[in-house]
N, C-alpha and C positions, 0 to 999 in steps of 0.2 A: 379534753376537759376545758370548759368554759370557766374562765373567772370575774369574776366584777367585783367591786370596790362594795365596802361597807356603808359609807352612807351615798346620801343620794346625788341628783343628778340637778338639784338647785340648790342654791344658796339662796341666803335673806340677809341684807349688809346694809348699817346704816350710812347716811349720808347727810353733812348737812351745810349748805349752802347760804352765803350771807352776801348783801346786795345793796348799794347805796341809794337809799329812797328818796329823793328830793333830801339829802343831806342827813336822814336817818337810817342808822342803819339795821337790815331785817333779817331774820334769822330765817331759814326753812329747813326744819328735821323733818325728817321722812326715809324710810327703807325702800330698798327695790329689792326687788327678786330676779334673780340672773342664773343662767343653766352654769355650769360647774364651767370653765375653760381649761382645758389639758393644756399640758406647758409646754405643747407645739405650737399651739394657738397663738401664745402667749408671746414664744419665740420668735414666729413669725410676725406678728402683729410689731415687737423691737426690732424686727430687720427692715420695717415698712418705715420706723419713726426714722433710723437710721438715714435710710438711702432718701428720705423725704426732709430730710436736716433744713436742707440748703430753702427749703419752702415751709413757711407756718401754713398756708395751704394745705397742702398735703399731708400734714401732721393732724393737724383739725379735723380732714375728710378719712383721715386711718383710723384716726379714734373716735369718730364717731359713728364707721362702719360695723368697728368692731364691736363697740354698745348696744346699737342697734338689733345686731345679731344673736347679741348674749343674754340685755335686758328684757325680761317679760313680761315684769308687772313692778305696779308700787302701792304703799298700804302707807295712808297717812300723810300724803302731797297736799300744798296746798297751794303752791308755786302758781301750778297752769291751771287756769281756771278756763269755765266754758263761758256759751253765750250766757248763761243767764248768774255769771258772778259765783256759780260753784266749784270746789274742786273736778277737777276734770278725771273720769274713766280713764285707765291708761289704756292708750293706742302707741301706734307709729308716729300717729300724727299729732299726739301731744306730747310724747317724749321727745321727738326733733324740736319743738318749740321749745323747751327746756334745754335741751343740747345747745341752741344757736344761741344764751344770752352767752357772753364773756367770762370764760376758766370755767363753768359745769362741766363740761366735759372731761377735764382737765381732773377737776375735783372727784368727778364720779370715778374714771376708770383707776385713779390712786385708790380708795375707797374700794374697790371691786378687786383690783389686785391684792391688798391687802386681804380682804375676806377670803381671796377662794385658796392663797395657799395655805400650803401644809406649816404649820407650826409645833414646836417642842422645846424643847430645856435639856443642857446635861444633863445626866443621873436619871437617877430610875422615880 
């Protein structure tokens, strides 16, 4: 017998990002959508921050790997914009541009960890 899980195989998790603008500072809310990560993933992905300690390199390029991988859309960005001044369609290539400014990354996969586990409270 086969079993699978009750819901599904994405999440929707807000995120919101703030950035010093020529000395003002600018908010961006915006949700992404990311496939579920099972807590192998997860595990693996803290054995990589781990053994990458001794390098913020390597840290930066683990969690951004593993974003990449998981992240597959956004509803309501308005961060990366295209050529002509609009929010940008998500791709690969405008969520890396989003990735490379300073702590997104950082801030997304807190944010993504937090959404995708399981949570509860004593008692019934």
């Amino acid at each position: 017998m086969a079993y699978k899980l009750a819901v599904g195989e994405f999440i929707e998790f807000p995120v919101t990002l703030e950035f010093n603008d020529a000395g003002t500072q600018r908010k961006f809310n915006f949700r992404l959508v990311s496939k579920r990560l099972p807590e192998a993933v997860l595990s693996k992905h803290t054995d990589q921050m781990i053994s990458a300690a001794a390098s913020i390199d390597g840290r930066v390029e683990a969690t951004n790997a593993l974003l990449q991988s998981y992240v597959t859309d956004w509803r309501g960005q308005n961060l990366v914009l295209d050529d002509e001044g609009q929010p940008a369609a998500f791709s690969a290539e405008a969520f890396a541009v989003m990735l490379q400014q300073n702590g997104a990354a950082v801030e997304i996969s807190r944010a993504l960890t937090e959404a995708n586990r399981a949570k509860g409270k004593p008692g019934n």
